[in-house]
Backbone bond lengths (Angstrom), bond angles and torsions (degrees), N, CA, C in turn:
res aa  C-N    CA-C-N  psi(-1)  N-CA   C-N-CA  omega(-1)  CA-C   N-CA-C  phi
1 X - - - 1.473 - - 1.529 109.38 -
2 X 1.413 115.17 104.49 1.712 118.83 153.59 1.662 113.05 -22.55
3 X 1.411 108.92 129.55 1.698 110.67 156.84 1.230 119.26 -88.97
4 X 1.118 109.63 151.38 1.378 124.60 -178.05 1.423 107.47 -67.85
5 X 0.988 98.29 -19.24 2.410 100.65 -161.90 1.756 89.23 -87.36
6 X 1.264 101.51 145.55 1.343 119.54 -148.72 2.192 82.08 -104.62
7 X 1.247 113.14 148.48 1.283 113.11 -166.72 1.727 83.89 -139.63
8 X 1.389 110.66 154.65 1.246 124.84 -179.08 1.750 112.55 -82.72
9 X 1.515 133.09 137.78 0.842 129.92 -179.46 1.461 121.31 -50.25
10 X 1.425 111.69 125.67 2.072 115.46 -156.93 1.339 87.94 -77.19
11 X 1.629 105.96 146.34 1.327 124.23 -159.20 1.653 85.97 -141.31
12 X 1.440 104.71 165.57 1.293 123.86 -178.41 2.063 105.61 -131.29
13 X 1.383 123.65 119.91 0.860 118.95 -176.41 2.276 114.88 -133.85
14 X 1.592 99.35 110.69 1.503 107.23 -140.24 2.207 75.38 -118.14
15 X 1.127 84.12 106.70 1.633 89.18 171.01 0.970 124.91 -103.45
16 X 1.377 125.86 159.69 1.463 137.52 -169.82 1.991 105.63 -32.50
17 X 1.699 101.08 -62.13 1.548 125.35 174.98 1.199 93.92 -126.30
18 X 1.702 115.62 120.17 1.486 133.78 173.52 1.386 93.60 -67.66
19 X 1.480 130.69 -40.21 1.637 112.12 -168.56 1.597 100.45 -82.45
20 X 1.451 137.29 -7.12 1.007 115.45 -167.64 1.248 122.46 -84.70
21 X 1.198 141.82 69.13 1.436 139.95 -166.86 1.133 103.91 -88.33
22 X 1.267 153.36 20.94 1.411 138.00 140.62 1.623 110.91 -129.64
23 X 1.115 108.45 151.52 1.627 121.05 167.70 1.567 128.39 -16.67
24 X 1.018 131.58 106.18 1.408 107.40 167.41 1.722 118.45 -102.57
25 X 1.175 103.84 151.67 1.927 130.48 -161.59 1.565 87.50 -57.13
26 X 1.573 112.64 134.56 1.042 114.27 147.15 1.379 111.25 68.13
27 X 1.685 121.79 42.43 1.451 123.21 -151.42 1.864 89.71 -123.20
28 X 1.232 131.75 90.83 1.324 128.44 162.86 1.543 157.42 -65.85
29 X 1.481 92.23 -2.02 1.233 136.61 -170.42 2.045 94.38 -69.17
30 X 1.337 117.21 119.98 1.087 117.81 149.21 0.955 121.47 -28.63
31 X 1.860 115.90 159.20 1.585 105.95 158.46 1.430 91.56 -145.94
32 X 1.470 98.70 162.56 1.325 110.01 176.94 1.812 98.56 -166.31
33 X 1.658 83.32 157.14 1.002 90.86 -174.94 1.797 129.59 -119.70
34 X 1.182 154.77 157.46 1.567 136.59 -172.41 1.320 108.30 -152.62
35 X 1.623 103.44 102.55 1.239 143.79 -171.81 1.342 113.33 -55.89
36 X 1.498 162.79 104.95 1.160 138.68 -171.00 1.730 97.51 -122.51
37 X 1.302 94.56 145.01 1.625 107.71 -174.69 1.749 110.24 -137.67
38 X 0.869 102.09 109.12 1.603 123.15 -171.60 1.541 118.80 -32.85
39 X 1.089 85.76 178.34 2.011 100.22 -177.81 1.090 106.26 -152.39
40 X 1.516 149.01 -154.09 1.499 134.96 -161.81 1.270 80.03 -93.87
41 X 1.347 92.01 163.81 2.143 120.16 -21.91 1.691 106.94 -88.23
42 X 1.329 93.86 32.32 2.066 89.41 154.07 1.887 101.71 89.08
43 X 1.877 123.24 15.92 1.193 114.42 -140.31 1.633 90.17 -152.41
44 X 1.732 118.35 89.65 1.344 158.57 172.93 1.569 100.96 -8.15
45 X 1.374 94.87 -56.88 1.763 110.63 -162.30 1.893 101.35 -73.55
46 X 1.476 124.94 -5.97 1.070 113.36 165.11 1.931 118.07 -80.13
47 X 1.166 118.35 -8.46 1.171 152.80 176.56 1.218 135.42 -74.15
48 X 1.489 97.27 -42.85 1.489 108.87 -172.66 1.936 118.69 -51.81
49 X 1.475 96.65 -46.78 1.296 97.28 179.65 1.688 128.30 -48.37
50 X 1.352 95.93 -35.02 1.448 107.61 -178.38 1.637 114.01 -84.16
51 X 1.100 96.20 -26.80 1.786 89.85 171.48 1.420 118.44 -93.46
52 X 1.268 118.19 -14.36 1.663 131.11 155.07 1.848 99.81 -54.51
53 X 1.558 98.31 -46.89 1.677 67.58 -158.31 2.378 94.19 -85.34
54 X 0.824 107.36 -6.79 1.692 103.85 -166.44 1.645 74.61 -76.12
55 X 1.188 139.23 -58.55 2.013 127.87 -177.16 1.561 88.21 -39.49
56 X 1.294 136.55 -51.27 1.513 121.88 -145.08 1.798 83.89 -71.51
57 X 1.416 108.18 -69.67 1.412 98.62 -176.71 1.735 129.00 -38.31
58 X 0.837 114.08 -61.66 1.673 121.44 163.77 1.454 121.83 -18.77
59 X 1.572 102.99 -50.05 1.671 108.17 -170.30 1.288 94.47 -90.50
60 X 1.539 145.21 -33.67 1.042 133.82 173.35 1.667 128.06 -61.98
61 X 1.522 109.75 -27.01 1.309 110.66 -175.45 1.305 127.52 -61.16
62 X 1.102 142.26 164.29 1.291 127.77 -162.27 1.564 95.80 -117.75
63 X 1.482 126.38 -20.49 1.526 137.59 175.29 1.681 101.66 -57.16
64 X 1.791 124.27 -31.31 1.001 114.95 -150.99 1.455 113.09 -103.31
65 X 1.223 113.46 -2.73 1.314 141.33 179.92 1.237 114.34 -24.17
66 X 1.787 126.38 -46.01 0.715 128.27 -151.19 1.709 107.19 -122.15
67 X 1.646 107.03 15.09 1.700 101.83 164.39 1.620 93.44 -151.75
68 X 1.387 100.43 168.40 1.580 108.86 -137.94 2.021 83.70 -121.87
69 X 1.518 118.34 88.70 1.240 114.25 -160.63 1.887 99.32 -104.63
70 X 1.111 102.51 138.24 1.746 121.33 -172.52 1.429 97.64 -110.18
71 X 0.962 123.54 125.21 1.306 147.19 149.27 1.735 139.29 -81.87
72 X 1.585 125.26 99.90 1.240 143.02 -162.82 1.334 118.54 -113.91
73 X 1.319 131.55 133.43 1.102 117.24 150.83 1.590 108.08 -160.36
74 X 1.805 120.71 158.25 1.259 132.00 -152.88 1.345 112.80 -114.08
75 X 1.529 163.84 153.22 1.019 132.13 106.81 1.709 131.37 -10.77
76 X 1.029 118.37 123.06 1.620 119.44 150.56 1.707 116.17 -33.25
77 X 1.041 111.47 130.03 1.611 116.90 -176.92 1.934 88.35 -75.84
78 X 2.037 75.87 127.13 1.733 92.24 162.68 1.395 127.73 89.26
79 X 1.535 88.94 10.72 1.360 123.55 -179.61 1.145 110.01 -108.96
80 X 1.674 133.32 10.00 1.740 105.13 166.87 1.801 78.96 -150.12
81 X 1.515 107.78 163.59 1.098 97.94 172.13 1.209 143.66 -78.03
82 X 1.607 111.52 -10.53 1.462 110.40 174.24 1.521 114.68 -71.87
83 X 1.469 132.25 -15.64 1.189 142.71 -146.94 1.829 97.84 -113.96
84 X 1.610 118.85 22.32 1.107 129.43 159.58 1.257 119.27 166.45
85 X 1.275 107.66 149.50 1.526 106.32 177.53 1.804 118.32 -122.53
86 X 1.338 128.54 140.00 1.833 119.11 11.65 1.148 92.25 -104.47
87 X 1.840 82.91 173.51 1.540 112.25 -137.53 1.664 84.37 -80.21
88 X 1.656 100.17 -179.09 1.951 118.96 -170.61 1.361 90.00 -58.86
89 X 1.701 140.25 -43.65 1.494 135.49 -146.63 1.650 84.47 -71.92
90 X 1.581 149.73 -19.19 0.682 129.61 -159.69 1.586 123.51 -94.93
91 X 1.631 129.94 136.97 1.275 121.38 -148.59 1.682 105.15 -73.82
92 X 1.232 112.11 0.70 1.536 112.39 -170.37 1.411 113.18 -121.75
93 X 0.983 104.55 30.65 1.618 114.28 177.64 1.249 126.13 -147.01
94 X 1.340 113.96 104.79 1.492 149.06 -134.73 1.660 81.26 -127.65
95 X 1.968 85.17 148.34 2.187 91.43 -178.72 1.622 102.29 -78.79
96 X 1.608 88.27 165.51 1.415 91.48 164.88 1.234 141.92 -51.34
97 X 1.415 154.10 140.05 1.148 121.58 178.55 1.494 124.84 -78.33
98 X 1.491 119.97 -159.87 1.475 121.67 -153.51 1.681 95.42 -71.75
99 X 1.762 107.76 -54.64 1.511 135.82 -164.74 1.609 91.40 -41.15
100 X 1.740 118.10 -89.06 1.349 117.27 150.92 1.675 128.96 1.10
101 X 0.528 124.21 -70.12 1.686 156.15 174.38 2.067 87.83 -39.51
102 X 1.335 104.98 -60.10 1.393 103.31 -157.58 1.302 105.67 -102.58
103 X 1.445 124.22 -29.34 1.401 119.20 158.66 2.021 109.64 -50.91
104 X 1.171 110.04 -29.20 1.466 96.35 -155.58 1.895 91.65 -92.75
105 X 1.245 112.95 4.35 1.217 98.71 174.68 1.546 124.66 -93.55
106 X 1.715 91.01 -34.15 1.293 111.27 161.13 1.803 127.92 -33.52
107 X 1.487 86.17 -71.25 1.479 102.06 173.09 1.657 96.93 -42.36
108 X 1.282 128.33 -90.08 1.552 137.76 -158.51 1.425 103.86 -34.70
109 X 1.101 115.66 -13.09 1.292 116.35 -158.61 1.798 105.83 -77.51
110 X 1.490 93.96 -62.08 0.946 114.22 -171.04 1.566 109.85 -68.68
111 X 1.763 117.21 -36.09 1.295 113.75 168.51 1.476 124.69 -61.47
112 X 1.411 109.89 -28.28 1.748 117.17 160.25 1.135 102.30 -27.39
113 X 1.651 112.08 -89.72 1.186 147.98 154.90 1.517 116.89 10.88
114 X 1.251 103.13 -80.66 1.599 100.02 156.98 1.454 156.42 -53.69
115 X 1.415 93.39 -44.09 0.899 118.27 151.81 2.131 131.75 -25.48
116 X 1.418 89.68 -89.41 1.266 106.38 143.64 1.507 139.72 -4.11
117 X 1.645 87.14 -91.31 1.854 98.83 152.19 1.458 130.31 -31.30
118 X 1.296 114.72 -58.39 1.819 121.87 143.89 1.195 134.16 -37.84
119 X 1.398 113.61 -39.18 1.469 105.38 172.19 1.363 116.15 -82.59
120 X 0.869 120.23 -38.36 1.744 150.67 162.50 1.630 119.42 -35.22
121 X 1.361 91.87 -25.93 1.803 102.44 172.23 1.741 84.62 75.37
122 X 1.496 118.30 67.04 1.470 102.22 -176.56 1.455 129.85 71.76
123 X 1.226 123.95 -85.58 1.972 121.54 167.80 1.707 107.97 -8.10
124 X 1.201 132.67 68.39 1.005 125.75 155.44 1.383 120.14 -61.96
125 X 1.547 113.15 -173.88 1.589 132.07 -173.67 1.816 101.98 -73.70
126 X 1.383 128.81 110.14 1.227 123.66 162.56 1.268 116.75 -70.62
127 X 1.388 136.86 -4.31 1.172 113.80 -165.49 1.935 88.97 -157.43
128 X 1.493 141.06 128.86 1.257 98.60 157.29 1.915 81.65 -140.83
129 X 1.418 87.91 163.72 1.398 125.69 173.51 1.444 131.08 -104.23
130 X 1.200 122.98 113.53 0.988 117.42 172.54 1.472 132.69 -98.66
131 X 1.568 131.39 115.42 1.160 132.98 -177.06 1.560 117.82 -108.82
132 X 1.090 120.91 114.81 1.292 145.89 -179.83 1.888 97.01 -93.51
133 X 1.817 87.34 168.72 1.457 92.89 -170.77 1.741 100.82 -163.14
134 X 1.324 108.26 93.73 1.767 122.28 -172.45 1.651 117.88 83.11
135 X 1.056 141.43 -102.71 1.145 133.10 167.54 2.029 119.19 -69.14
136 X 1.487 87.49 -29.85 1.659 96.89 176.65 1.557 121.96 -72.63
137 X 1.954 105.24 -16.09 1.535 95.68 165.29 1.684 111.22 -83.10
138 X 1.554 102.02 -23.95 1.705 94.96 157.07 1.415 139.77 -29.77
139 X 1.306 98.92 -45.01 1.499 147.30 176.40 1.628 91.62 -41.64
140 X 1.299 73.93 -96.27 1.932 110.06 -158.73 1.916 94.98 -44.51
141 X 1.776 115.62 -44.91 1.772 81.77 -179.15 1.614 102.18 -81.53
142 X 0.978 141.71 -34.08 1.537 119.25 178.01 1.499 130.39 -29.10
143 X 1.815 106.44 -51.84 1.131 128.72 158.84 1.435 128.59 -41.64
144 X 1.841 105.45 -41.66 1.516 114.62 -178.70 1.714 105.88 -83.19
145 X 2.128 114.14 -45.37 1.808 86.03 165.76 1.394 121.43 -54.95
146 X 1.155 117.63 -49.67 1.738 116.04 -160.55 2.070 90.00 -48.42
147 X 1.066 110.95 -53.14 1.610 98.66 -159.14 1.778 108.54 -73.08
148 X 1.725 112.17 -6.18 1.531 101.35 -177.82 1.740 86.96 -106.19
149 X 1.277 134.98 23.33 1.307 120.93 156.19 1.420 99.08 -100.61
150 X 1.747 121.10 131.21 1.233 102.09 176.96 1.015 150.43 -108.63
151 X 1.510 87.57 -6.54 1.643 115.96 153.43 1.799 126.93 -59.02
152 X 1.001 111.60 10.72 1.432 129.25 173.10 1.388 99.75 -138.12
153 X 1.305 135.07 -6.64 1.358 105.78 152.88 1.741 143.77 -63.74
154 X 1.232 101.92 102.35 1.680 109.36 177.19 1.926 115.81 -32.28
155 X 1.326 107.46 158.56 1.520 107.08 178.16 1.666 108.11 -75.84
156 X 1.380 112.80 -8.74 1.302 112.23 -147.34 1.829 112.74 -98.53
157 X 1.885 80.66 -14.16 2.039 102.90 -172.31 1.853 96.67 -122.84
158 X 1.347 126.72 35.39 1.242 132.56 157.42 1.152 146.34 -77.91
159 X 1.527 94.55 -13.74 1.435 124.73 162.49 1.654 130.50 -87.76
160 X 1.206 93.05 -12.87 1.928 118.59 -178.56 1.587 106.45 -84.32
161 X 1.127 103.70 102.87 1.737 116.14 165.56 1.614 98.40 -92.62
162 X 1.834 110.82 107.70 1.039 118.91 -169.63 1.714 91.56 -103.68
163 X 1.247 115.66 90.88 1.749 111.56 -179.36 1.762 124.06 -73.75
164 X 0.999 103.30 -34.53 1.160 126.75 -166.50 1.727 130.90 -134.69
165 X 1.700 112.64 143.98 1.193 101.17 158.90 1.373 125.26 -126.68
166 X 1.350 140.45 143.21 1.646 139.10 -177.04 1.846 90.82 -95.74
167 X 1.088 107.13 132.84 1.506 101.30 175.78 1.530 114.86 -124.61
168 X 1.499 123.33 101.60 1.627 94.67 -161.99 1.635 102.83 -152.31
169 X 2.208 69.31 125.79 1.442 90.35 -168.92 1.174 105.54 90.15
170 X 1.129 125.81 19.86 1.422 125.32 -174.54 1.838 127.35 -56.97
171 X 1.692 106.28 136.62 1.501 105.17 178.71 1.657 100.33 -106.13
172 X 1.525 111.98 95.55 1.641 108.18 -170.00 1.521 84.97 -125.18
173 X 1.153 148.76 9.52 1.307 139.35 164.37 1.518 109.89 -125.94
174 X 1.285 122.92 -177.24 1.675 122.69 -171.38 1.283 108.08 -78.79
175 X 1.418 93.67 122.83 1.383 130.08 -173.40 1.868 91.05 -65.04
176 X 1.253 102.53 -59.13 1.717 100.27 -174.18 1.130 119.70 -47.44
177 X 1.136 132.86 -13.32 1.320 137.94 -172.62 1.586 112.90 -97.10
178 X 1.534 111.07 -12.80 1.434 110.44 178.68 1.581 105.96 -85.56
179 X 1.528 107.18 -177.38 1.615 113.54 -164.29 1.691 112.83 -81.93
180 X 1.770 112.80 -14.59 1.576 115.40 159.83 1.541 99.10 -90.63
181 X 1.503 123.93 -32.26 1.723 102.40 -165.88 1.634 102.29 -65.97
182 X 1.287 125.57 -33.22 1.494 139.24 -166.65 1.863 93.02 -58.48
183 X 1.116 131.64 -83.68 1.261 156.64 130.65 1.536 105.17 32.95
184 X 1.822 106.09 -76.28 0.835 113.92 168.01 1.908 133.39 -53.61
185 X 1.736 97.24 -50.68 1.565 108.75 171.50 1.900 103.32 -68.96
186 X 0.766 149.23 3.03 1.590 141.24 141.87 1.185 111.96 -81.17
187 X 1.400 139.87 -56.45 1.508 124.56 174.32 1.509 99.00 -39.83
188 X 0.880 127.96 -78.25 1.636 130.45 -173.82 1.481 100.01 -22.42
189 X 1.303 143.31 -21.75 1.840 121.40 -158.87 1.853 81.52 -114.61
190 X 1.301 139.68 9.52 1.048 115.94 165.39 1.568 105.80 -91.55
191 X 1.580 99.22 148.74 1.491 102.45 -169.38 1.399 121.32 -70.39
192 X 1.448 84.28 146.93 2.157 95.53 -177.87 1.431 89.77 83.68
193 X 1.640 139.73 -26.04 1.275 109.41 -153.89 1.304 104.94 -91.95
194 X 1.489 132.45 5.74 1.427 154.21 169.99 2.038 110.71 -39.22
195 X 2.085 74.12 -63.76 1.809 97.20 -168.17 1.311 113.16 -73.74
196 X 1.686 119.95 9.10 1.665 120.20 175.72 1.649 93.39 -134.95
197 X 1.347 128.16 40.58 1.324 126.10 179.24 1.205 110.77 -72.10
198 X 1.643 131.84 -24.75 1.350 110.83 -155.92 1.896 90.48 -106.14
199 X 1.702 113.95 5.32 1.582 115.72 176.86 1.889 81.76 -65.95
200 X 1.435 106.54 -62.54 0.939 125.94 -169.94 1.640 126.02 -31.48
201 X 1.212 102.05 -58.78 1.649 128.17 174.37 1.726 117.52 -58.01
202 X 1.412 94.57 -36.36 1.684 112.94 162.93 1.635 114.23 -59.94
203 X 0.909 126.84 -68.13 1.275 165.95 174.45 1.731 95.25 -41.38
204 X 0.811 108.84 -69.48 1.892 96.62 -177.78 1.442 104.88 -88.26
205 X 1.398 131.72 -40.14 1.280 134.14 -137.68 1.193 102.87 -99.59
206 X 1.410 109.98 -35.21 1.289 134.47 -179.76 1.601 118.54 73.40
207 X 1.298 130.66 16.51 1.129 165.16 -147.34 1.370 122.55 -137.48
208 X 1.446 136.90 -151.56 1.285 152.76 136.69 1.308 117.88 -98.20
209 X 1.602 100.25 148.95 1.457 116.15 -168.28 2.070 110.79 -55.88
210 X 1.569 118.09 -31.32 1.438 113.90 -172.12 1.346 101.02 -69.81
211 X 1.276 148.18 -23.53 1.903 148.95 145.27 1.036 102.40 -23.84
212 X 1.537 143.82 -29.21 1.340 125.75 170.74 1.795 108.08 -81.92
213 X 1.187 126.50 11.99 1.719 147.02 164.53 1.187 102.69 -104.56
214 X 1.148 149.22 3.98 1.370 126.28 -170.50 1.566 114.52 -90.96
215 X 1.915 115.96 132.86 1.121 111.26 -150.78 1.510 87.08 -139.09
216 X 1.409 122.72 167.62 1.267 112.68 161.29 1.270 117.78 -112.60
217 X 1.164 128.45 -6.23 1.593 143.05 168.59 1.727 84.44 -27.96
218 X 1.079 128.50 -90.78 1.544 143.45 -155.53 2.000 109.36 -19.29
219 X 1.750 95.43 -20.19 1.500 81.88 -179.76 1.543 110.77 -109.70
220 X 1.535 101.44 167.13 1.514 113.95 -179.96 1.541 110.80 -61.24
221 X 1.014 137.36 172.32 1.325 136.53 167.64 1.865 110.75 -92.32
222 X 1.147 101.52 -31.88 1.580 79.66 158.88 1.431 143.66 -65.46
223 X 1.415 98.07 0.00 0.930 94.02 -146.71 2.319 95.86 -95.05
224 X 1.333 70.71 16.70 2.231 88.02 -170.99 1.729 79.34 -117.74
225 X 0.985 121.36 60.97 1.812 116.13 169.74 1.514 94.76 -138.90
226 X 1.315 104.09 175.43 1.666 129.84 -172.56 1.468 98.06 -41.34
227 X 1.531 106.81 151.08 1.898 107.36 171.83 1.892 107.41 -56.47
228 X 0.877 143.62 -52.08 1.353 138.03 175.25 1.788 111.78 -152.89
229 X 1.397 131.14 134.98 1.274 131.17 -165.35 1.501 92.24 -88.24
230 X 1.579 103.80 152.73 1.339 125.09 -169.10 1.771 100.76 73.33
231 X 1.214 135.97 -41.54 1.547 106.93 -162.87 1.595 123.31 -60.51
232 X 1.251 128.06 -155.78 1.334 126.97 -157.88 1.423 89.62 -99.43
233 X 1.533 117.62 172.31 1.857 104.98 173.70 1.150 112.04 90.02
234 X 1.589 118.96 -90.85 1.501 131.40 -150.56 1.377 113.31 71.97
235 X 1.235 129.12 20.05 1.534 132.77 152.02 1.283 111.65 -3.85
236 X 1.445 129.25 135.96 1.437 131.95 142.27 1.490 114.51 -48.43
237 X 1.197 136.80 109.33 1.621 131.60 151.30 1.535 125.66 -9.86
238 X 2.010 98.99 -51.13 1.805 99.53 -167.02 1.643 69.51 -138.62
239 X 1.470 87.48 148.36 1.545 122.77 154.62 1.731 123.49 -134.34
240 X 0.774 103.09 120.13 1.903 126.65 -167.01 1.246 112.74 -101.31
241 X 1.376 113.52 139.45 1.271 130.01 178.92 1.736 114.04 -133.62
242 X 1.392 103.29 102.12 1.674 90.77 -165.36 2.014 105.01 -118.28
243 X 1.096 98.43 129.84 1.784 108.19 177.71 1.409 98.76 -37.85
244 X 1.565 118.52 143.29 1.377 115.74 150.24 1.405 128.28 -43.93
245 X 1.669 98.29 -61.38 1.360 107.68 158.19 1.435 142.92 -114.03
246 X 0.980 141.07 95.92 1.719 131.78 -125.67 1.829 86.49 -140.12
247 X 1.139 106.63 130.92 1.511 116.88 -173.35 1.487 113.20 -92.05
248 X 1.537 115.86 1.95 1.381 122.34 -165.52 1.683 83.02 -100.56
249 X 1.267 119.73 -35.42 1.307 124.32 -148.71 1.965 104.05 -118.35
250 X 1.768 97.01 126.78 1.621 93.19 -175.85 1.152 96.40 -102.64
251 X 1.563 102.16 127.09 1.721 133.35 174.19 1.441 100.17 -23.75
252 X 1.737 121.40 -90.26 1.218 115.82 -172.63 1.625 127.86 -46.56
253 X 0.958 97.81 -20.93 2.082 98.48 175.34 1.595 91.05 -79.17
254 X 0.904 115.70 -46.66 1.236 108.03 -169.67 1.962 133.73 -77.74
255 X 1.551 83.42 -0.81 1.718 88.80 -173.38 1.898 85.64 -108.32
256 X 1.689 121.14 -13.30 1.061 107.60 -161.67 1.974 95.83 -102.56
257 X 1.461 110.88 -10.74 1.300 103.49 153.28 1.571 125.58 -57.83
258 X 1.579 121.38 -59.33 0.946 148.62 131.44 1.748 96.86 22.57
259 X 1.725 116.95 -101.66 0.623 125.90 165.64 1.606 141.35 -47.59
260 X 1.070 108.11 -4.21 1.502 113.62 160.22 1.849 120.96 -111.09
261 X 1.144 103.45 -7.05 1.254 119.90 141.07 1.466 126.47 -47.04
262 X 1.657 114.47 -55.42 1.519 129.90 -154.01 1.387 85.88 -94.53
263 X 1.069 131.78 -58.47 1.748 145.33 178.89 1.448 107.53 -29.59
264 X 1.768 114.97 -52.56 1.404 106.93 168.24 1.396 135.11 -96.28
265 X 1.323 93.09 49.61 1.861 104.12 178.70 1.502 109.74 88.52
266 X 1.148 103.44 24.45 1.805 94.76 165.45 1.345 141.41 48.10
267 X 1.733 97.28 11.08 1.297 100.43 166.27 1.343 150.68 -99.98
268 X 1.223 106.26 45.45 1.510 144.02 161.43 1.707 110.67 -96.93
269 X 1.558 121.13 102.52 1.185 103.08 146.14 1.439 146.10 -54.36
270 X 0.940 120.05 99.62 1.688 107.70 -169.58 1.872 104.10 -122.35
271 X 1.170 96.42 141.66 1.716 121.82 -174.10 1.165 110.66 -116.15
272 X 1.811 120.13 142.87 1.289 109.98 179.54 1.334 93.35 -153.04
273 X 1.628 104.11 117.00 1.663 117.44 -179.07 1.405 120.86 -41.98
274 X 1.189 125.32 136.25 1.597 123.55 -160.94 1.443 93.31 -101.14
275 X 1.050 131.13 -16.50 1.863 160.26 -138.93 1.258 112.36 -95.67
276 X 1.228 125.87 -161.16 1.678 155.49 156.68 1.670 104.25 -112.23
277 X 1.225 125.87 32.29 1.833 117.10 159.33 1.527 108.99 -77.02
278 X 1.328 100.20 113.41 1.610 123.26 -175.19 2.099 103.14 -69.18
279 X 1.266 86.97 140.54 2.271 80.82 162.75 1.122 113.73 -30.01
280 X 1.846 109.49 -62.18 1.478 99.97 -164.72 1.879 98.82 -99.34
281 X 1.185 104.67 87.97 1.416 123.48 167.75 2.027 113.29 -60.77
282 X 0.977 99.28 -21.39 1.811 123.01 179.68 1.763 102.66 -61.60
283 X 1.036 148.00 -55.28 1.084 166.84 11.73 1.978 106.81 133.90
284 X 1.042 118.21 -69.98 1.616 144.31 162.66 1.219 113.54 -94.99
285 X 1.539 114.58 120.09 1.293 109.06 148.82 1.708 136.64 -36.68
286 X 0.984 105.62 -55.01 1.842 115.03 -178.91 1.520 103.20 -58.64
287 X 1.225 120.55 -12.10 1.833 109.28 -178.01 1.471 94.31 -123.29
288 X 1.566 142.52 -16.59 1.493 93.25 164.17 1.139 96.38 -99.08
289 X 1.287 152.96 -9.53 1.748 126.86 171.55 1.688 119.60 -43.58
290 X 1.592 97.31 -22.65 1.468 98.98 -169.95 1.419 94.82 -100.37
291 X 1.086 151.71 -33.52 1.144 158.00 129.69 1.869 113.78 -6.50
292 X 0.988 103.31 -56.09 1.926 128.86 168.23 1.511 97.36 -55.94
293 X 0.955 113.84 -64.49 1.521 121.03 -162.57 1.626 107.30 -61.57
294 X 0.892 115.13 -46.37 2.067 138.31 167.97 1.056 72.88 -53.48
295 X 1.540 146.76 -120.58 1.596 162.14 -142.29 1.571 93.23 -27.10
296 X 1.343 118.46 -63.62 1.632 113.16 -176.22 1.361 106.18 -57.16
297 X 1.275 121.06 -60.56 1.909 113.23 -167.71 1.478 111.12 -42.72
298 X 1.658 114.76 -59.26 1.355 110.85 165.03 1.765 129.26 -51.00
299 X 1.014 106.10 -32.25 1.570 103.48 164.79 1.559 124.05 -67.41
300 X 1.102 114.96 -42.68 1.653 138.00 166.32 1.979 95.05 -51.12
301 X 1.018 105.70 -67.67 1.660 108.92 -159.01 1.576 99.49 -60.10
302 X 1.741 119.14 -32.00 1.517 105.50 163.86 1.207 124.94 -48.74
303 X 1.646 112.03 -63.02 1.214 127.03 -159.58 1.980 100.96 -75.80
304 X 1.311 114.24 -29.61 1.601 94.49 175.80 1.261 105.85 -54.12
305 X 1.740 118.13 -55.55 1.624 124.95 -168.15 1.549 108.24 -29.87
306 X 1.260 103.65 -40.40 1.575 111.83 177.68 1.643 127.26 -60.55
307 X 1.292 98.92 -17.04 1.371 92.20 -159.04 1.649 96.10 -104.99
């Protein structure tokens, strides 16, 4: 039997030193932090393995030596049953939507964030990143325009140095147009199967039903430029990792993003598996280690810029 008492979406939290729970004296080491926000079906613990092993990489690198990087990531709100009520068996309870979805990441974000800083005796996160993974790198740039417009920045996310994005596998163009969104928009014209679309939309997409809208038109073009002008580095902002062949994602939108990327000065890293790395790369060991390893090079190529 489901409880009624509403439990916070289960999170996974993999720190620099798991024993280090308090401050150490005289500790100079940057910190930063890299936020990860899911993709189907919206549920942390499919994940874990791969961000266990990108911590193994991290502490081993010798590039990283010199900042002290924490590793997070959440379920999607509304995605398990303790984390709302009533539960999925129930006929009136439909997922959250996308808006929802990205406000609530926002918020966490910044409460990480704070959080942190408090335990920390102050030393908060100088730098954090957010890496998303299928609809969740959707996520993560929505999250990054709203916070580089700043006139819509809230009092509450002013403290969040959002530097970066990991984008992987990303669904930033129309989903409907790929070989499951297609798939999906025909189930929809059989009858009655309209009025249970978003059982439906769950169920393949692993998401919410407005992911079959997801466009990238909606952002500014600055917003695909360097992590911040004048800082040290010159970092790319977003770095991308896209399947050769990825069924969430249609080739031509996606080679013609690609290209309007490169068109405006190329400052978007973007990667494109030469391989067999499936969408859900989460899944097998042998595809997210290599997946991990991509996540480290780009982390490395920040922090050299720095040095």
């Amino acid at each position: 039997m489901v409880s009624s008492e509403i439990q916070p979406p289960r999170s996974i939290f993999l720190r620099h030193r798991e024993d280090e729970l308090a401050p150490r004296e005289n500790d100079s080491r940057r910190r930063a932090l890299i936020y990860f926000i899911c993709g189907n079906p919206g549920l942390i613990e499919f994940y874990e393995g791969f961000l266990a092993q990108l911590r193994q990489l991290i502490s081993g690198s010798a590039s990283m030596e010199g900042v002290e990087v924490d590793l997070y990531g959440r379920n999607l709100v509304g995605f398990d049953d303790e984390d709302h009520f009533p539960p999925f068996s129930a006929p009136d309870n439909v997922p959250l939507d996308l808006e929802r979805q990205i406000c609530s990441v926002y918020e966490n974000v910044a409460e990480v964030v704070r959080d942190e800083a408090k335990r920390k005796g102050g030393k908060g996160y100088g730098d954090v990143i957010l890496m998303g993974h299928s609809v969740g790198a959707y996520i993560a740039t929505e999250v990054m325009h709203r916070h580089l417009r700043e006139e819509e920045r809230e009092g509450w996310a002013r403290h969040v140095r959002l530097r970066h994005g990991f984008l992987l596998f990303p669904t930033l163009t129309h989903i409907a147009a790929s070989p499951s969104g297609r798939r999906m928009q025909l189930l929809r014209q059989v009858p009655l199967m309209d009025s249970y679309f978003h059982v439906l939309a769950r169920s393949l997409l692993g998401v919410i039903p407005e992911a079959a809208t997801i466009r990238e038109e909606v952002w500014e073009e600055r917003l695909w430029g360097m992590a911040e002008e004048g800082e040290e580095g010159g970092a790319p902002r977003f770095f991308i990792l896209y399947g050769k062949e990825d069924h969430w994602v249609a080739n031509h939108l996606r080679d013609e993003f690609i290209a309007r990327r490169r068109k405006d000065g190329g400052e978007t890293r973007i990667e494109v598996d030469e391989g067999d790395l499936p969408h859900a790369f989460c899944l097998k060991e042998e595809d997210y280690k290599q997946v991990a390893e991509t996540v480290l090079d780009w982390l490395e190529e920040i922090e050299d810029g720095r040095a």
